[in-house]
Backbone as a chain_set.jsonl record, in Angstrom:
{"seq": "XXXXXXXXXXXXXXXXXXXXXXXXXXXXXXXXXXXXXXXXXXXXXXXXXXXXXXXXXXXXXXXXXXXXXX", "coords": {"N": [[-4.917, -33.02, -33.408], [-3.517, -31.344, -31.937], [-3.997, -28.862, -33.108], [-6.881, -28.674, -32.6], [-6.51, -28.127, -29.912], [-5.558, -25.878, -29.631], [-7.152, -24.402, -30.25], [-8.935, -24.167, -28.127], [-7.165, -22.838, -26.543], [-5.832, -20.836, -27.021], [-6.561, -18.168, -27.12], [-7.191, -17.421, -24.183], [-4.389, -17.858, -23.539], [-3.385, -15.848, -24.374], [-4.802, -13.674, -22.559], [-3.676, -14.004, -20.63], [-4.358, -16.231, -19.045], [-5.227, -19.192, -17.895], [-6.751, -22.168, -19.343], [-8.905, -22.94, -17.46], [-9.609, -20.96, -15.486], [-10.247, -18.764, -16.95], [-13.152, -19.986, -18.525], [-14.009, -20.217, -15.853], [-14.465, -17.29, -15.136], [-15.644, -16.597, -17.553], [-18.355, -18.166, -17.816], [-19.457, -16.962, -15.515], [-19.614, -14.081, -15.742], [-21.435, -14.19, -17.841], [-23.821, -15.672, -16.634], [-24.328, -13.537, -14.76], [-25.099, -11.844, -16.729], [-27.51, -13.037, -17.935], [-29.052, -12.507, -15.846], [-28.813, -9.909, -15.351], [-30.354, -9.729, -18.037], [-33.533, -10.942, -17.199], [-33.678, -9.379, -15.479], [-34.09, -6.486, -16.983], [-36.164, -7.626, -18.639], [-37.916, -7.6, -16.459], [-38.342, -5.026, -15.495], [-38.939, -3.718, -17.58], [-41.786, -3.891, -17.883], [-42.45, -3.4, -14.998], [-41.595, -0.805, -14.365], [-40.907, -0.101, -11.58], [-39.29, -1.439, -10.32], [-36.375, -2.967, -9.978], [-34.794, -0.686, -11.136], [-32.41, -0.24, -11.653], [-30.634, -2.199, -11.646], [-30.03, -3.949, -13.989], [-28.449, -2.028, -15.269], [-26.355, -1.208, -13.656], [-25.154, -4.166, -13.149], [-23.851, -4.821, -15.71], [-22.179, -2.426, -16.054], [-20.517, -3.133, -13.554], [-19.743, -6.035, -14.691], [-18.463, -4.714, -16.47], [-16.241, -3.321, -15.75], [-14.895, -5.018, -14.518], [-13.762, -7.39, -16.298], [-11.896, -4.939, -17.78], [-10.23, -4.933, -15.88], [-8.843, -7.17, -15.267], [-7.774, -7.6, -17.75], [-5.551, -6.067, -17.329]], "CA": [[-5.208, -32.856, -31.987], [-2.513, -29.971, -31.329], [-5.226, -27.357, -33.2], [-7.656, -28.581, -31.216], [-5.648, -27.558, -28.175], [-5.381, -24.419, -30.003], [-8.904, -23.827, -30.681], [-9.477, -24.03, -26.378], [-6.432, -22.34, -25.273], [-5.183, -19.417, -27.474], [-7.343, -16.711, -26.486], [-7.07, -17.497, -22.791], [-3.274, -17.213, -22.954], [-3.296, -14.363, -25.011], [-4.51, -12.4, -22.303], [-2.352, -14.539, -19.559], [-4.973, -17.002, -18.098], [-5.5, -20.164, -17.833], [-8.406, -22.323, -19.506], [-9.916, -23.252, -16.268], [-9.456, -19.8, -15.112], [-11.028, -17.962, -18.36], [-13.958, -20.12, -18.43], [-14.813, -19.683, -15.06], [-14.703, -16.478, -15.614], [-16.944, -16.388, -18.718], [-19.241, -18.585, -17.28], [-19.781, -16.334, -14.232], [-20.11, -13.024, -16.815], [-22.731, -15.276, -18.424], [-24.897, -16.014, -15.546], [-24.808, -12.521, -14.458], [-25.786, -11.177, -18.036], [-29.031, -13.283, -17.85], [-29.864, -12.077, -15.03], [-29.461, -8.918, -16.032], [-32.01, -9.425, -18.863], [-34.106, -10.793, -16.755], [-34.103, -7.736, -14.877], [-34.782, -5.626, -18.134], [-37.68, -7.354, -19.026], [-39.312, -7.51, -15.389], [-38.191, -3.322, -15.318], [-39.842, -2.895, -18.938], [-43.424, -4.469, -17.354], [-42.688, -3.574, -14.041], [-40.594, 0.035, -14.088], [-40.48, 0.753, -10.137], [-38.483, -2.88, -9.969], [-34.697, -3.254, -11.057], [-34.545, 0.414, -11.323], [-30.596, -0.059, -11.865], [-30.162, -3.601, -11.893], [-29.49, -4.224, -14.794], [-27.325, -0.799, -15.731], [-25.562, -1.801, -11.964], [-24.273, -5.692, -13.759], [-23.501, -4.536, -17.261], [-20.973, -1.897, -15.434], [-20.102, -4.219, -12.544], [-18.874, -6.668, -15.759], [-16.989, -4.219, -17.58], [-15.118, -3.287, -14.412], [-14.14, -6.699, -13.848], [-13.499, -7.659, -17.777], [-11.497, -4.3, -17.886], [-9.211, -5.207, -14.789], [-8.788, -8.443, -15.98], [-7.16, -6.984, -18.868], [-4.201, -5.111, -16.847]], "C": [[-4.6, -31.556, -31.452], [-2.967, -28.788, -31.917], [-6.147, -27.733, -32.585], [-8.006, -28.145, -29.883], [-6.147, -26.045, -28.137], [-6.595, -23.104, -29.712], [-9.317, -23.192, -28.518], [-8.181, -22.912, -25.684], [-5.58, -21.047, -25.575], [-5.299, -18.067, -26.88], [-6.823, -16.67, -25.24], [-5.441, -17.488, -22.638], [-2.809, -15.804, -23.702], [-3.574, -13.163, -23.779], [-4.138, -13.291, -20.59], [-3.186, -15.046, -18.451], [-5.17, -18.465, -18.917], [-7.32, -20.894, -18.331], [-9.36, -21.923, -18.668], [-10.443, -21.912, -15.939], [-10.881, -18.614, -16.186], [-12.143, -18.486, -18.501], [-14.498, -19.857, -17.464], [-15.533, -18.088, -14.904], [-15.999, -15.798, -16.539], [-18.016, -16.828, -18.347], [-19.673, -17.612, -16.084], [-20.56, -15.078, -14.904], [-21.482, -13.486, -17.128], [-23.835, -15.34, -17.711], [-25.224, -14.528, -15.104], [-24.993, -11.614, -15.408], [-27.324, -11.843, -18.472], [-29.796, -12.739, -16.943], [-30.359, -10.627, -14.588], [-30.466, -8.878, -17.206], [-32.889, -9.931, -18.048], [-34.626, -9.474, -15.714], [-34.445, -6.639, -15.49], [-36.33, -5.838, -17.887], [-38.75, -7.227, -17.599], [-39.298, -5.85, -14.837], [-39.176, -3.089, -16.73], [-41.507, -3.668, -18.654], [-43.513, -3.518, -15.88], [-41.672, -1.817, -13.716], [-40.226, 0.517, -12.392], [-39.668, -0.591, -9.574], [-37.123, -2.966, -10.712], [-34.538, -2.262, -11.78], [-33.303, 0.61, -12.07], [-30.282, -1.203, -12.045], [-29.117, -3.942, -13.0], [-27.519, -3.47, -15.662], [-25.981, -1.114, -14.48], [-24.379, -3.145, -12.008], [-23.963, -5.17, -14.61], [-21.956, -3.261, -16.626], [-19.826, -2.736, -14.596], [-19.067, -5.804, -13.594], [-17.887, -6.347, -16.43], [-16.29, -4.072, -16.707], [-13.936, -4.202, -14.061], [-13.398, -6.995, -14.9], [-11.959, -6.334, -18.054], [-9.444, -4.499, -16.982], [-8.445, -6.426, -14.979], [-7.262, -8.486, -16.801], [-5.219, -6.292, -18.411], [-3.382, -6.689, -16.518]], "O": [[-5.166, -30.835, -30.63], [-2.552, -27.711, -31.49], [-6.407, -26.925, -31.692], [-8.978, -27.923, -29.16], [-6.727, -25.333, -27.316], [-6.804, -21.951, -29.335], [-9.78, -22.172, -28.008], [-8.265, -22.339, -24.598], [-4.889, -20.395, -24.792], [-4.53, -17.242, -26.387], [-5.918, -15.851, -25.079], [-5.078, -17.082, -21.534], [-1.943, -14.982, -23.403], [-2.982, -12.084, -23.764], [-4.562, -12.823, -19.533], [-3.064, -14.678, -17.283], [-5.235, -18.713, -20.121], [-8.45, -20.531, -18.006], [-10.255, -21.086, -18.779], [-11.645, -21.693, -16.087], [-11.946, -18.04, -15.959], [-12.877, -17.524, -18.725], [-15.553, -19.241, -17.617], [-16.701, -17.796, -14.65], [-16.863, -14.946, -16.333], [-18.94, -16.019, -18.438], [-20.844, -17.931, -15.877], [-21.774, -14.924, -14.77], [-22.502, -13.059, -16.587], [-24.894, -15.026, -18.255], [-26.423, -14.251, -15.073], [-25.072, -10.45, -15.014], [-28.13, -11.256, -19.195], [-30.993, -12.49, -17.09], [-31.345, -10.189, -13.996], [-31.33, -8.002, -17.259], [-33.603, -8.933, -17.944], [-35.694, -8.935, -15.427], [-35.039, -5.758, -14.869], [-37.236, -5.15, -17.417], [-39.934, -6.893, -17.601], [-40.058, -5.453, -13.954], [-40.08, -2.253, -16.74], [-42.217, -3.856, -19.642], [-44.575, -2.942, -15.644], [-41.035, -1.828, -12.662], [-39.386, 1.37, -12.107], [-39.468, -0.684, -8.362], [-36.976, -3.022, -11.933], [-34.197, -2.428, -12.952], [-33.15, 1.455, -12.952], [-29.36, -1.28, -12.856], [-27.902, -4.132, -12.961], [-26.447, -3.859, -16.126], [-24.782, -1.181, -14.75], [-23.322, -3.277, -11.39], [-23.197, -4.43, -13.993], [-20.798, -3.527, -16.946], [-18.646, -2.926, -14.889], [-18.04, -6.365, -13.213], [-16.911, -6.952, -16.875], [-15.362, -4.879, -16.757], [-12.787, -4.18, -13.618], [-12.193, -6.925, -14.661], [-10.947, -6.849, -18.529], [-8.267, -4.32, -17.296], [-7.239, -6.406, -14.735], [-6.192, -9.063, -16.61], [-4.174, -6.183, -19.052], [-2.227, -6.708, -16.092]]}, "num_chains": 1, "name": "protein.A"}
């Protein structure tokens, strides 16, 4: 049971958060990385739509992911 633990909670104190914390997190990343592909593919059909969108989240993530980090 106490690698089990391990398995959920290493990473997340490695960089000095909390499960709850770190998933929300990921989960949030997550949601706004689909929706950047969705914004690819309706820019690669549709190029005068989600001009930046996508390039706009994928920055807007590392930013966050980056800061995170400090």
């Amino acid at each position: 049971m106490n690698k089990l633990f391990k398995l959920f909670s290493d990473h997340p104190k490695s960089i000095n958060e909390s499960y709850l914390r770190h998933m929300t997190a990921a989960g949030y990343y997550g949601f706004k990385m689909i929706f950047a592909g969705f914004a690819c593919i309706v820019h690669a059909v549709f190029p005068f739509i989600f001009e930046s969108s996508a390039s706009d989240c994928a920055k807007e993530i590392n930013e966050a992911v980056e800061k995170r980090k400090q």
